[in-house]
PyMOL Python script that loads the backbone (N, CA, C, O; Angstrom):
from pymol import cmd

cmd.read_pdbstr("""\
ATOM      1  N   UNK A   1      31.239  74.827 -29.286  1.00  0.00           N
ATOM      2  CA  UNK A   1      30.528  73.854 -30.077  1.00  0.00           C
ATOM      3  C   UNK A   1      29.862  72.851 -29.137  1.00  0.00           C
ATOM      4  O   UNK A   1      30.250  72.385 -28.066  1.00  0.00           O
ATOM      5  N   UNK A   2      29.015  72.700 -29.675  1.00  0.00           N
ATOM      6  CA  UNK A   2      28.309  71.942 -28.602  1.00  0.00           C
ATOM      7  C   UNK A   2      27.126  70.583 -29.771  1.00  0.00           C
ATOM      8  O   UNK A   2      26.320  70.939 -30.630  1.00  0.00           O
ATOM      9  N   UNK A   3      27.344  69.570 -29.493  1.00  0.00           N
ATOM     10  CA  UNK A   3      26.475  68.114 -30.022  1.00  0.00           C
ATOM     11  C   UNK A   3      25.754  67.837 -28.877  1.00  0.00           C
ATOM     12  O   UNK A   3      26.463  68.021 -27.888  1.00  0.00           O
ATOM     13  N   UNK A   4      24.374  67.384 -28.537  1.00  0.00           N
ATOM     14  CA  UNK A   4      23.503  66.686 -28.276  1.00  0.00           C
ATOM     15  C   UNK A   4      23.168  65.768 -28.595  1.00  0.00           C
ATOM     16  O   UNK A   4      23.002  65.892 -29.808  1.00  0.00           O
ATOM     17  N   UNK A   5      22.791  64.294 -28.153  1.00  0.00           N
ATOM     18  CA  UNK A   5      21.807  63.393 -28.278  1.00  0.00           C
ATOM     19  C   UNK A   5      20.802  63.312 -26.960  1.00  0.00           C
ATOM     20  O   UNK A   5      20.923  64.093 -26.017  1.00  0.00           O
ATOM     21  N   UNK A   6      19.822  62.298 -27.011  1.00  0.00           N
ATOM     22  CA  UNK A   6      18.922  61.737 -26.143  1.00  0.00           C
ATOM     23  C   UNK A   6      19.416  62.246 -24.637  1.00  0.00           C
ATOM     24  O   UNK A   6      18.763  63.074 -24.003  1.00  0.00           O
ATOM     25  N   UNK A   7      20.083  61.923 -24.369  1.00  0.00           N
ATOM     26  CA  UNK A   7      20.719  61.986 -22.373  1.00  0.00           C
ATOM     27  C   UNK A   7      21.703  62.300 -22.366  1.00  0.00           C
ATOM     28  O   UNK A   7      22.326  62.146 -21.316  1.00  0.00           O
ATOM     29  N   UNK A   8      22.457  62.981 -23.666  1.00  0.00           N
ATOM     30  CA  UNK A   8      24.485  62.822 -23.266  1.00  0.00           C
ATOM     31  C   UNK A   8      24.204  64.299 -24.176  1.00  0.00           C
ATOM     32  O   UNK A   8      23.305  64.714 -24.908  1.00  0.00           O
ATOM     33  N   UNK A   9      25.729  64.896 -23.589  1.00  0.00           N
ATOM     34  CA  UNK A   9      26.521  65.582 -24.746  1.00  0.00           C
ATOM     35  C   UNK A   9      27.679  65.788 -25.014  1.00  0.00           C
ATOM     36  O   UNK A   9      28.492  64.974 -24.578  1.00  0.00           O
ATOM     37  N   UNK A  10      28.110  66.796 -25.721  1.00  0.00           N
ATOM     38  CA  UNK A  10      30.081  66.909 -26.103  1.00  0.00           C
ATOM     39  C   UNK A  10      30.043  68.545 -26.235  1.00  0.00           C
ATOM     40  O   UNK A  10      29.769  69.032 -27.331  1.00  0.00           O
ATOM     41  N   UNK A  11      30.220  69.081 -25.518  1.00  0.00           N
ATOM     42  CA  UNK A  11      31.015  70.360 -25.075  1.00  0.00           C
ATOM     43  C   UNK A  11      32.114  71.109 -25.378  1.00  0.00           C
ATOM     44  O   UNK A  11      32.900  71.151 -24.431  1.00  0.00           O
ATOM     45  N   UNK A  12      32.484  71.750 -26.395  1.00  0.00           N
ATOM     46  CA  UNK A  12      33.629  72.022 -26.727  1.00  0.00           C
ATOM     47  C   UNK A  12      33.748  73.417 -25.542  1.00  0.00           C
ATOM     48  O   UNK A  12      32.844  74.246 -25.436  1.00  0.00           O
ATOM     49  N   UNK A  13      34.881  73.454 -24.817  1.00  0.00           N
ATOM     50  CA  UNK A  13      35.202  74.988 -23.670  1.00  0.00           C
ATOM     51  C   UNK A  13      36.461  75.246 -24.828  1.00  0.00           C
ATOM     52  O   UNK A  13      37.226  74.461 -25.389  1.00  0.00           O
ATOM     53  N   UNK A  14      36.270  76.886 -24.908  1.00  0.00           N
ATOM     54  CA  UNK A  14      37.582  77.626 -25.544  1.00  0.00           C
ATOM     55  C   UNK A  14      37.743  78.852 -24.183  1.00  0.00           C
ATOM     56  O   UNK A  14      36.922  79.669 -23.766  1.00  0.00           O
ATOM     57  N   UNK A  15      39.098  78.568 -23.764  1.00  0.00           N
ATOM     58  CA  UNK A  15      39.821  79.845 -23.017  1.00  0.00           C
ATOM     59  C   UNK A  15      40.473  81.003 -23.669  1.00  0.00           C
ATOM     60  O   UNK A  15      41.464  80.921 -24.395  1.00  0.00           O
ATOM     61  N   UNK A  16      39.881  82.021 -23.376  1.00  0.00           N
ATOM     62  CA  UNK A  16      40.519  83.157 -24.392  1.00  0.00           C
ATOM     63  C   UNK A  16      41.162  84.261 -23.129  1.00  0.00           C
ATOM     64  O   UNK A  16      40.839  84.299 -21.942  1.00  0.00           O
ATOM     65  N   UNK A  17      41.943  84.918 -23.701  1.00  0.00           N
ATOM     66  CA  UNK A  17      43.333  85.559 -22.516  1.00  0.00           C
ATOM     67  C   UNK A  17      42.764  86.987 -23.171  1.00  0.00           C
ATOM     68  O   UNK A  17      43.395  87.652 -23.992  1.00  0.00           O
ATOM     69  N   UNK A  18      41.725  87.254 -22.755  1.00  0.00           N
ATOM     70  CA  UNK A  18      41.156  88.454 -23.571  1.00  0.00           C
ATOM     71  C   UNK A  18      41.633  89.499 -22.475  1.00  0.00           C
ATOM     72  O   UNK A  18      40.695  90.273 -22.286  1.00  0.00           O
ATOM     73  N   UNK A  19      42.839  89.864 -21.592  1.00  0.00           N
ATOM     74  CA  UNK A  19      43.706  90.635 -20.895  1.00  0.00           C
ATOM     75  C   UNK A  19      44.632  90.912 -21.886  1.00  0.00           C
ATOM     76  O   UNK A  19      44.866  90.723 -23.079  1.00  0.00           O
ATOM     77  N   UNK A  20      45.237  91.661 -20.463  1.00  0.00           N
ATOM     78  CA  UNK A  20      46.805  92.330 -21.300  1.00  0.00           C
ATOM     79  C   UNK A  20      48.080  91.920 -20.976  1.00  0.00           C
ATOM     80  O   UNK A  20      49.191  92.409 -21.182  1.00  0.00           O
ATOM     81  N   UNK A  21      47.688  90.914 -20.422  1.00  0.00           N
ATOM     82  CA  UNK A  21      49.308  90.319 -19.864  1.00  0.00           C
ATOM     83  C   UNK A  21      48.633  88.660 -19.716  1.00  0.00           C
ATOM     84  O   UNK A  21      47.555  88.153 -19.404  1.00  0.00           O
ATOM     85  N   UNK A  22      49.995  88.211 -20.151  1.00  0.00           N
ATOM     86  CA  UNK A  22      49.708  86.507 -20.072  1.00  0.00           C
ATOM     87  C   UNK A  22      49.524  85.747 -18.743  1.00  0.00           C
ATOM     88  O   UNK A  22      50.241  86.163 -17.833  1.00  0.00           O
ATOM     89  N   UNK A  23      48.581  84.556 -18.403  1.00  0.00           N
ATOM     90  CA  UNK A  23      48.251  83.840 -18.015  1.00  0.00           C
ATOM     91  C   UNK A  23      49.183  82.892 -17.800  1.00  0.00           C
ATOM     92  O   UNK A  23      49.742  82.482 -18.817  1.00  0.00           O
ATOM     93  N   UNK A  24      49.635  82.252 -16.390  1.00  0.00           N
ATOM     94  CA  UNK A  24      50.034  80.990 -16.327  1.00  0.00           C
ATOM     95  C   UNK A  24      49.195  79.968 -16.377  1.00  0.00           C
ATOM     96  O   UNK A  24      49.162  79.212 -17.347  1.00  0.00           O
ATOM     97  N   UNK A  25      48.817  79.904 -15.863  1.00  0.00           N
ATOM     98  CA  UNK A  25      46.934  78.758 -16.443  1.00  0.00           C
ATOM     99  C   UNK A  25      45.810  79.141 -16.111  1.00  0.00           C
ATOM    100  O   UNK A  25      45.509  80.333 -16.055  1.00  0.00           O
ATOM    101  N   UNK A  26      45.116  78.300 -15.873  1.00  0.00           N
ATOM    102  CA  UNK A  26      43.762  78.995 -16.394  1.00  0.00           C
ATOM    103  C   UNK A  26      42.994  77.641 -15.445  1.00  0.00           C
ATOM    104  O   UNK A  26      43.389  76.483 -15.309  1.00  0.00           O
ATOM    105  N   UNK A  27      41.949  78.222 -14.971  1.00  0.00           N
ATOM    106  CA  UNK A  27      40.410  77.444 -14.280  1.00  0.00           C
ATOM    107  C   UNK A  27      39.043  78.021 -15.112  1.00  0.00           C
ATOM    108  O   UNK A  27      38.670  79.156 -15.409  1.00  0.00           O
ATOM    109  N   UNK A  28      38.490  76.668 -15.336  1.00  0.00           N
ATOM    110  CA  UNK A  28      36.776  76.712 -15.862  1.00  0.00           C
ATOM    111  C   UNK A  28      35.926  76.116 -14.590  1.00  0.00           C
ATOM    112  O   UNK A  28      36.046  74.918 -14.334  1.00  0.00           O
ATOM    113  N   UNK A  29      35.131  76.884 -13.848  1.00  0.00           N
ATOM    114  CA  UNK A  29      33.820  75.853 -12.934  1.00  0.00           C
ATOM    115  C   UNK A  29      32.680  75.152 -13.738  1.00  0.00           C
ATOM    116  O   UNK A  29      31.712  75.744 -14.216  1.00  0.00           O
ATOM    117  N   UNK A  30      32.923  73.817 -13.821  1.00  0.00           N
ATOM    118  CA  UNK A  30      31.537  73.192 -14.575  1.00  0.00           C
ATOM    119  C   UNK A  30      31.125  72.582 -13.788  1.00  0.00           C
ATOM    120  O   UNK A  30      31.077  71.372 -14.011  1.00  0.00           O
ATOM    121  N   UNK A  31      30.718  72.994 -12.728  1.00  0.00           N
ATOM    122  CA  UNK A  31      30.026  72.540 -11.538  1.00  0.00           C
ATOM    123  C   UNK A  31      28.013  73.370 -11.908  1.00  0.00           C
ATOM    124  O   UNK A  31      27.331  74.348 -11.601  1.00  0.00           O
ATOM    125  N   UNK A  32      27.927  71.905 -12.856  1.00  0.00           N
ATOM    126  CA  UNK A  32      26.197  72.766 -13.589  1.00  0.00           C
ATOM    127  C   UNK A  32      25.527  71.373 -12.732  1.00  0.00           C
ATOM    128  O   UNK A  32      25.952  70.264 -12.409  1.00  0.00           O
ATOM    129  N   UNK A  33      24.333  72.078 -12.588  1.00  0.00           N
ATOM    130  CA  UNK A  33      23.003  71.272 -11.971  1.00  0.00           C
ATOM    131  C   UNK A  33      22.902  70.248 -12.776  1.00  0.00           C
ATOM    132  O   UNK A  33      22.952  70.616 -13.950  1.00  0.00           O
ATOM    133  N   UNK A  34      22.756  68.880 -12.621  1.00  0.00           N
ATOM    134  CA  UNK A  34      22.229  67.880 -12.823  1.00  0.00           C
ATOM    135  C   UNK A  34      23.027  67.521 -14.315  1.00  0.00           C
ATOM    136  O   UNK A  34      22.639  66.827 -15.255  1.00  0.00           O
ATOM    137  N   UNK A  35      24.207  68.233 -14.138  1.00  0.00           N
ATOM    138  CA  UNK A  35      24.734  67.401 -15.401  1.00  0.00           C
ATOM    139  C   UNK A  35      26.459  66.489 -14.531  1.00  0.00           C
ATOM    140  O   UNK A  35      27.260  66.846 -13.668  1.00  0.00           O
ATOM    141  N   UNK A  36      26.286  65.198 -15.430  1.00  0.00           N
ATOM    142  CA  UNK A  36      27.227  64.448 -14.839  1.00  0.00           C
ATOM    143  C   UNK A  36      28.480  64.077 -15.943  1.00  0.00           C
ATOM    144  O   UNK A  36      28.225  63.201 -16.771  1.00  0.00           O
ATOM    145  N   UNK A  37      30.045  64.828 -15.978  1.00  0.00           N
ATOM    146  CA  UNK A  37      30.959  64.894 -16.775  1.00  0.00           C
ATOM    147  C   UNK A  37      31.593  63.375 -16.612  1.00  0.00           C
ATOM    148  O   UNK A  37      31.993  62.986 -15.514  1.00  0.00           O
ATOM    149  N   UNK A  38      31.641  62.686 -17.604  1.00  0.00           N
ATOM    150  CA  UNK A  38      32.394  61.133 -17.561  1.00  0.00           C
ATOM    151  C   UNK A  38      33.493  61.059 -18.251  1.00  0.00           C
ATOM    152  O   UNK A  38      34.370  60.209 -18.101  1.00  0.00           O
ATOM    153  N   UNK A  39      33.480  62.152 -19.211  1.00  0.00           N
ATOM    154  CA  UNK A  39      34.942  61.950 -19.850  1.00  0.00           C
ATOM    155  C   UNK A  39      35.406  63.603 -20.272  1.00  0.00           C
ATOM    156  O   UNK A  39      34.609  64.445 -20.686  1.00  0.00           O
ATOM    157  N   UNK A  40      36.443  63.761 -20.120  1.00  0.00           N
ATOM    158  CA  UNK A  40      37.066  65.209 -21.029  1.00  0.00           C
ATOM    159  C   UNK A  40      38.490  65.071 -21.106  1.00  0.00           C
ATOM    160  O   UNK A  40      39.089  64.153 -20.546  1.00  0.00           O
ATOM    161  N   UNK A  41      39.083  66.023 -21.834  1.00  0.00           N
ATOM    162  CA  UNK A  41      40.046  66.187 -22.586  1.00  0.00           C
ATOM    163  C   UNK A  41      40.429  68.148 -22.432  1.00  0.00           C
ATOM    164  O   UNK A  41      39.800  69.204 -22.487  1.00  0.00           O
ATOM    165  N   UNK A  42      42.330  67.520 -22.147  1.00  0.00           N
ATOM    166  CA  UNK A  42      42.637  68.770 -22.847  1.00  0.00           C
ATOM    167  C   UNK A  42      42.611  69.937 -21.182  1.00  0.00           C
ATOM    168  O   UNK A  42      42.955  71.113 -21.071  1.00  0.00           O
ATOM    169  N   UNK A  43      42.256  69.316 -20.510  1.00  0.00           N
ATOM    170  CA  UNK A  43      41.905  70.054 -19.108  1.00  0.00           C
ATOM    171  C   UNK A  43      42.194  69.049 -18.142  1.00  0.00           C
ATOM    172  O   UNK A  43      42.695  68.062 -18.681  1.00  0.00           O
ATOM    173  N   UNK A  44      42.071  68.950 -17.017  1.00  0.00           N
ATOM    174  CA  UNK A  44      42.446  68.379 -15.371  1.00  0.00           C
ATOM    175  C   UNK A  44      41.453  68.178 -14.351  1.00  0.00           C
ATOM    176  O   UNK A  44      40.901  69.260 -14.151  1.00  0.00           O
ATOM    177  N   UNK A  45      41.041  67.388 -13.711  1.00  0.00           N
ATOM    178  CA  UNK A  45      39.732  67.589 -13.004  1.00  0.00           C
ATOM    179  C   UNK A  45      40.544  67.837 -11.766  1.00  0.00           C
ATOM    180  O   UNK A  45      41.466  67.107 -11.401  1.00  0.00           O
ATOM    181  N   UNK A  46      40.029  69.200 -10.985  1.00  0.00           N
ATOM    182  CA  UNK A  46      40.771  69.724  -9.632  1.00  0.00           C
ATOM    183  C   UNK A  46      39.909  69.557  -8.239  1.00  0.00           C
ATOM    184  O   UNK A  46      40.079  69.926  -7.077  1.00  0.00           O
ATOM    185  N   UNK A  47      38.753  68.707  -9.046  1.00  0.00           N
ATOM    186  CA  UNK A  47      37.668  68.187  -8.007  1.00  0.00           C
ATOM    187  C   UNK A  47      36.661  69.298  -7.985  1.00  0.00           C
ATOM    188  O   UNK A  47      36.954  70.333  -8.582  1.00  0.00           O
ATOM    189  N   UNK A  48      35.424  69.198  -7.320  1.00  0.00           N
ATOM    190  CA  UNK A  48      34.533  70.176  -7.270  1.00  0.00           C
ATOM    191  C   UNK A  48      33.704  70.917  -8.194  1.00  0.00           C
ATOM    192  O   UNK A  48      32.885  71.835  -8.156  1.00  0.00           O
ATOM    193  N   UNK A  49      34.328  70.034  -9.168  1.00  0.00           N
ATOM    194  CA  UNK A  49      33.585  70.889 -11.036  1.00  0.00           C
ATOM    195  C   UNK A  49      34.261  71.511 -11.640  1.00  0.00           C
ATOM    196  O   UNK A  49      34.065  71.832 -12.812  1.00  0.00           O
ATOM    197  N   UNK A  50      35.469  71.897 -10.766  1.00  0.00           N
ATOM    198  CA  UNK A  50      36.689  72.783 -11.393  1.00  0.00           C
ATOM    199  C   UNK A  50      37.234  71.623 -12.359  1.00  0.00           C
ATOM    200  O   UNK A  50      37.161  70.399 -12.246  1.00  0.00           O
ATOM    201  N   UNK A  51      37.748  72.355 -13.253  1.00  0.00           N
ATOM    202  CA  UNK A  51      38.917  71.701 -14.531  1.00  0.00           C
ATOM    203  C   UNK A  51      40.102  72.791 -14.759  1.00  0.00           C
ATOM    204  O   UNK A  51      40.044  74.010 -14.919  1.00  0.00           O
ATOM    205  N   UNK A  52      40.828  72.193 -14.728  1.00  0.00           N
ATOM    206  CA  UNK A  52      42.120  73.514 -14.946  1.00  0.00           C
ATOM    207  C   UNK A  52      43.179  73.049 -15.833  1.00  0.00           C
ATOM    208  O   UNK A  52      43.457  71.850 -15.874  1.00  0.00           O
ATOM    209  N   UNK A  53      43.896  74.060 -16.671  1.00  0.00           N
ATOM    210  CA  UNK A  53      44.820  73.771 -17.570  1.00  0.00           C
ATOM    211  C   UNK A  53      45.983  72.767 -17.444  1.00  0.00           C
ATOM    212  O   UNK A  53      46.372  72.595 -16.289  1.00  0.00           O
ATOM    213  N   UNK A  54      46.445  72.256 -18.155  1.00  0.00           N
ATOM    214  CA  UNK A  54      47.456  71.109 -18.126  1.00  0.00           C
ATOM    215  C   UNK A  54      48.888  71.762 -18.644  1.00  0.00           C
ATOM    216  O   UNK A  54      48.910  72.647 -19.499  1.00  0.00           O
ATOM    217  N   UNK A  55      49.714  71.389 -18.217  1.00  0.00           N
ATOM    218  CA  UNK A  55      51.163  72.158 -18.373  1.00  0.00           C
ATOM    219  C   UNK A  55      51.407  72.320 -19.784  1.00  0.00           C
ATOM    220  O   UNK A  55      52.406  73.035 -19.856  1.00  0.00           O
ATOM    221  N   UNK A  56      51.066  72.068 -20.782  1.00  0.00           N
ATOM    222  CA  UNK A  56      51.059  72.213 -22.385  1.00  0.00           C
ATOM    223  C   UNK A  56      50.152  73.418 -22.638  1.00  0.00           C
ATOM    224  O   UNK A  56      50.408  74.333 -23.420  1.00  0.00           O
ATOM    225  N   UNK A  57      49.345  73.332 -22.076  1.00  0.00           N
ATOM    226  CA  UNK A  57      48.461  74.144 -22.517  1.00  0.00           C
ATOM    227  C   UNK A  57      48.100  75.777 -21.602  1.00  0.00           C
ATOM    228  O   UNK A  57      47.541  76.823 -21.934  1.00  0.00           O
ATOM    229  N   UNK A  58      48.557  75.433 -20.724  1.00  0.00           N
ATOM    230  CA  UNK A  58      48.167  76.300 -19.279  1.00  0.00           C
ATOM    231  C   UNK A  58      48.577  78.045 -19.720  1.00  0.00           C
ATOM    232  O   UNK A  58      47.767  78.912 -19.391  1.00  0.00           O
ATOM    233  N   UNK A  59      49.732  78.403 -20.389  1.00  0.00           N
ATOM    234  CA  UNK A  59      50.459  80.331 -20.597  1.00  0.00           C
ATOM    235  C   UNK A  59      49.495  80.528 -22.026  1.00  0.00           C
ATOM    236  O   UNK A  59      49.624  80.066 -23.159  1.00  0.00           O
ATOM    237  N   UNK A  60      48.910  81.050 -21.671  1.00  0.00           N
ATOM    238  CA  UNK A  60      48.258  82.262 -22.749  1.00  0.00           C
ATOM    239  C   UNK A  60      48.265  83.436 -22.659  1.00  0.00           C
ATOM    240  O   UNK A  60      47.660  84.081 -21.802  1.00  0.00           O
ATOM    241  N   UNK A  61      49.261  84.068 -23.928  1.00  0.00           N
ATOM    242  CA  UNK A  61      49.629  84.821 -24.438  1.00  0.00           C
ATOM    243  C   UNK A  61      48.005  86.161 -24.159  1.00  0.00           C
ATOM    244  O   UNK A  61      46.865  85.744 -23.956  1.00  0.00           O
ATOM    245  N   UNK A  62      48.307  87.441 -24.218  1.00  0.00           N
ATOM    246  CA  UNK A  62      47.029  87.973 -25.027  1.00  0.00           C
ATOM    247  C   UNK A  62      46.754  87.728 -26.601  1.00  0.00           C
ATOM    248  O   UNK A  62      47.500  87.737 -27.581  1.00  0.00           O
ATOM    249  N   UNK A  63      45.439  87.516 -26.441  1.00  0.00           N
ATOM    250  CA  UNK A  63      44.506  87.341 -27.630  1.00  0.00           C
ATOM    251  C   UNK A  63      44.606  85.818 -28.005  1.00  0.00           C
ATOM    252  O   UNK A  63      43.982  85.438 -28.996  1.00  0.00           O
ATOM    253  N   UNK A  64      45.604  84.620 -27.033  1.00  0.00           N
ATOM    254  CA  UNK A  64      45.704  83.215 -27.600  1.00  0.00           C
ATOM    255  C   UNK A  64      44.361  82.777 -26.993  1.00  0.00           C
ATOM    256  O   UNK A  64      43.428  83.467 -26.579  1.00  0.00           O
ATOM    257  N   UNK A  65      44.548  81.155 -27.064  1.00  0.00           N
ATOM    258  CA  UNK A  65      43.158  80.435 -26.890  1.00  0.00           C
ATOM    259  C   UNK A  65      43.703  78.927 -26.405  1.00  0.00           C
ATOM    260  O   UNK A  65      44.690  78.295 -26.779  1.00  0.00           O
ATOM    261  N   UNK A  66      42.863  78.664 -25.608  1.00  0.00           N
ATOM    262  CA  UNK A  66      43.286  77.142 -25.709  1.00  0.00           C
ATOM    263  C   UNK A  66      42.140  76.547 -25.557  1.00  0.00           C
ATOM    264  O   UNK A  66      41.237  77.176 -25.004  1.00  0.00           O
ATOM    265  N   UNK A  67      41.878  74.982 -26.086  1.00  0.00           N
ATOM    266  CA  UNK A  67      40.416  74.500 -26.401  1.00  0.00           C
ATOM    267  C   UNK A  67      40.241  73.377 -25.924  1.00  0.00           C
ATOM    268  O   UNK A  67      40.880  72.559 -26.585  1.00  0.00           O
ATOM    269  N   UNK A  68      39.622  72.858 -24.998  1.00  0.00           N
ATOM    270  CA  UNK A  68      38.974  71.684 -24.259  1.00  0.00           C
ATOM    271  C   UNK A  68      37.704  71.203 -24.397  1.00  0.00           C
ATOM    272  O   UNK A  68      37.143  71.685 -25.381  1.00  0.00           O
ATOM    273  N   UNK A  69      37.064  70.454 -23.792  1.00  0.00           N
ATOM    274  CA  UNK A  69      36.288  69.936 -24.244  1.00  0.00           C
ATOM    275  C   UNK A  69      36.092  68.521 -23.048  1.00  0.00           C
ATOM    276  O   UNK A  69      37.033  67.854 -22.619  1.00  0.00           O
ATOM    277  N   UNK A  70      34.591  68.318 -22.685  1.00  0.00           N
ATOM    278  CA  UNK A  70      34.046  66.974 -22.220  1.00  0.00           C
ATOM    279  C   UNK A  70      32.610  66.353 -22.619  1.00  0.00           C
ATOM    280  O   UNK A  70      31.726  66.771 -23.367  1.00  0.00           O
ATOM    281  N   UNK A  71      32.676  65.699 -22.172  1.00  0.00           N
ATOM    282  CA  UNK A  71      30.962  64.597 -22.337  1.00  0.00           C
ATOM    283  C   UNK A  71      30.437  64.525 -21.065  1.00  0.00           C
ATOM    284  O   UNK A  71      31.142  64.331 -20.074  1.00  0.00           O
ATOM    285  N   UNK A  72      28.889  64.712 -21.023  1.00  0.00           N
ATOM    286  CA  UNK A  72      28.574  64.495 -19.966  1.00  0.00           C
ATOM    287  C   UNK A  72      26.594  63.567 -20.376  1.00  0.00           C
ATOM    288  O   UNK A  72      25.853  63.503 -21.356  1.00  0.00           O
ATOM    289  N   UNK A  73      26.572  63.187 -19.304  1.00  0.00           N
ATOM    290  CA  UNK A  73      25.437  62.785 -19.366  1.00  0.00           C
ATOM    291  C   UNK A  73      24.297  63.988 -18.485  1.00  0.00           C
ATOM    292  O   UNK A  73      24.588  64.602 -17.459  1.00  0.00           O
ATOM    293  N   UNK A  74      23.242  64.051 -19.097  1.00  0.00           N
ATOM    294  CA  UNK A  74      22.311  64.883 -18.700  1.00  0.00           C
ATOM    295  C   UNK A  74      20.995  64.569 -18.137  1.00  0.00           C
ATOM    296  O   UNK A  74      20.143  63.707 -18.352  1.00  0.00           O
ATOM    297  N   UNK A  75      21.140  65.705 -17.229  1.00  0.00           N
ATOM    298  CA  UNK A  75      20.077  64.857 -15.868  1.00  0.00           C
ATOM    299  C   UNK A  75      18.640  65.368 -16.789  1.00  0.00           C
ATOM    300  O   UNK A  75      18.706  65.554 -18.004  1.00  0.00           O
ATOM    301  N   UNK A  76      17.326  65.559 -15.971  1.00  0.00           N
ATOM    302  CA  UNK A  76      15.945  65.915 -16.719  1.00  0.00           C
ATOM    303  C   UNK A  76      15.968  67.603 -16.468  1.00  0.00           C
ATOM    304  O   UNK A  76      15.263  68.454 -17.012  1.00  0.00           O
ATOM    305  N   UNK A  77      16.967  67.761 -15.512  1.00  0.00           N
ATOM    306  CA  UNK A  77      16.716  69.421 -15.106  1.00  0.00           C
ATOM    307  C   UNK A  77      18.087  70.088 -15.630  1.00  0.00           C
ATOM    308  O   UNK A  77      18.119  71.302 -15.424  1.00  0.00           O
ATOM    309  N   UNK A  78      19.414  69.463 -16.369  1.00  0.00           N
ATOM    310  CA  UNK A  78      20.131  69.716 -16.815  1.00  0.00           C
ATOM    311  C   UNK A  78      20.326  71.349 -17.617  1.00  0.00           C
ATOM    312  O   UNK A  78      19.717  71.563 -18.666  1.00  0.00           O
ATOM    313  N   UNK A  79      20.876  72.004 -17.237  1.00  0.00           N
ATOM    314  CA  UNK A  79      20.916  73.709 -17.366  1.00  0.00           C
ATOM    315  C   UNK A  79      22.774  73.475 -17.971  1.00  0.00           C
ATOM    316  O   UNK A  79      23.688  73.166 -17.206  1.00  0.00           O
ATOM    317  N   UNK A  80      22.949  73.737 -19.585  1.00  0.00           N
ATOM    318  CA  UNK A  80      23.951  74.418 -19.743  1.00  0.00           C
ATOM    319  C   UNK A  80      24.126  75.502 -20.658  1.00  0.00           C
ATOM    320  O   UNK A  80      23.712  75.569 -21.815  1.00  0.00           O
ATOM    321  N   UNK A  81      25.035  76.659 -19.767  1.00  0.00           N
ATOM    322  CA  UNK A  81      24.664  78.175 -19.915  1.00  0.00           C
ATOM    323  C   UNK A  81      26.002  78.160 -21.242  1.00  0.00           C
ATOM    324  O   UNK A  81      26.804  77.256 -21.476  1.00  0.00           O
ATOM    325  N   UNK A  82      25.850  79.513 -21.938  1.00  0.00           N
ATOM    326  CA  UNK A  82      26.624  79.584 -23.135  1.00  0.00           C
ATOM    327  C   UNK A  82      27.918  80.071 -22.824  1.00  0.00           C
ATOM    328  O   UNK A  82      28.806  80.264 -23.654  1.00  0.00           O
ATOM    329  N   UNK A  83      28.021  80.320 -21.237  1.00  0.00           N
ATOM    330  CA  UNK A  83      29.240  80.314 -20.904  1.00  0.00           C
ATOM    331  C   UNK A  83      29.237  79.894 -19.183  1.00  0.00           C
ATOM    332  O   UNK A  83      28.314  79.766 -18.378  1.00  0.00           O
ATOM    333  N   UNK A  84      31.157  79.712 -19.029  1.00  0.00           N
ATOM    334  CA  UNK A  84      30.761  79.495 -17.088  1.00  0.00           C
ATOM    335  C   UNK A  84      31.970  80.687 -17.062  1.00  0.00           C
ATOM    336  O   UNK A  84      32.444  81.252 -18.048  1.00  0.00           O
ATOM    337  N   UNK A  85      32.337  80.905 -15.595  1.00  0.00           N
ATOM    338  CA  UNK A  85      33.613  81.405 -15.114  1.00  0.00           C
ATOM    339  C   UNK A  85      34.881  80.332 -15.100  1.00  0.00           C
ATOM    340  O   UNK A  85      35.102  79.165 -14.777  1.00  0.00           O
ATOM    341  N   UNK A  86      35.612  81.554 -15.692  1.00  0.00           N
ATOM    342  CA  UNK A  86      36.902  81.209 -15.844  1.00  0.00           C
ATOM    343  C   UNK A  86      37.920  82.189 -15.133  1.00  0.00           C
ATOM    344  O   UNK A  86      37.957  83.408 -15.298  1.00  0.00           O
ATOM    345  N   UNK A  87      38.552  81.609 -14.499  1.00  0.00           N
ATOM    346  CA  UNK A  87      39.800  82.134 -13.216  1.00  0.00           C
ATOM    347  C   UNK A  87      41.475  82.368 -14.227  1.00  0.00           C
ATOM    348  O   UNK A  87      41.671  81.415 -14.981  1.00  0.00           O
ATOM    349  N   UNK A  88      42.228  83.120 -14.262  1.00  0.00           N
ATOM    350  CA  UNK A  88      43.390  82.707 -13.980  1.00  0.00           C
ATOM    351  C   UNK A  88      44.139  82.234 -13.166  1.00  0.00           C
ATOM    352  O   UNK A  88      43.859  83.188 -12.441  1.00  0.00           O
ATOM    353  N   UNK A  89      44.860  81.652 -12.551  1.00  0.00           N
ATOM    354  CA  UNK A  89      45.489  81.084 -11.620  1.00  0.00           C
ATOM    355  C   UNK A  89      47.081  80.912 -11.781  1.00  0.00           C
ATOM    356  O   UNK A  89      47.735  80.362 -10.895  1.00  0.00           O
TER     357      UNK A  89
END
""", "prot")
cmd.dss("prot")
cmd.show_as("cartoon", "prot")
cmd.util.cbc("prot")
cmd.orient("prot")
């Protein structure tokens, strides 16, 4: 899910364990061009654009989900794709 206004937005990220064996946590890279993240939820900032799961949320089962989400402000060349990479870890 994703909201827009003028220069900002709100990002909903869903992790899906679409494997066959469970996950101890999980990494998203939102390391996107010219967009600047000021607030999120539900995830960890591991520096570098990385965000990674938080101990509540981190073991997914196959076929579970877990759902995060940030705000960012958006540059004029701002590129966000309908998905990024996601790591287990």
């Amino acid at each position: 899910m994703k909201q827009e206004w003028d220069d900002s937005v709100e990002v909903s990220v869903e992790v899906v364990n679409s494997g066959g064996v469970a996950l101890e946590s999980w990494e998203v890279d939102l390391d996107l061009r010219d967009v600047d993240i000021y607030h999120y939820w539900s995830m960890r900032d591991l520096g570098g654009g990385r965000f990674g799961s938080e101990d509540w949320n981190a073991r997914l089962d196959p076929g579970e989900n877990a759902v995060a989400g940030f705000q960012a402000e958006l540059g004029d060349r701002a590129d966000l794709p309908g998905s990024v990479s996601c790591t287990a870890v």
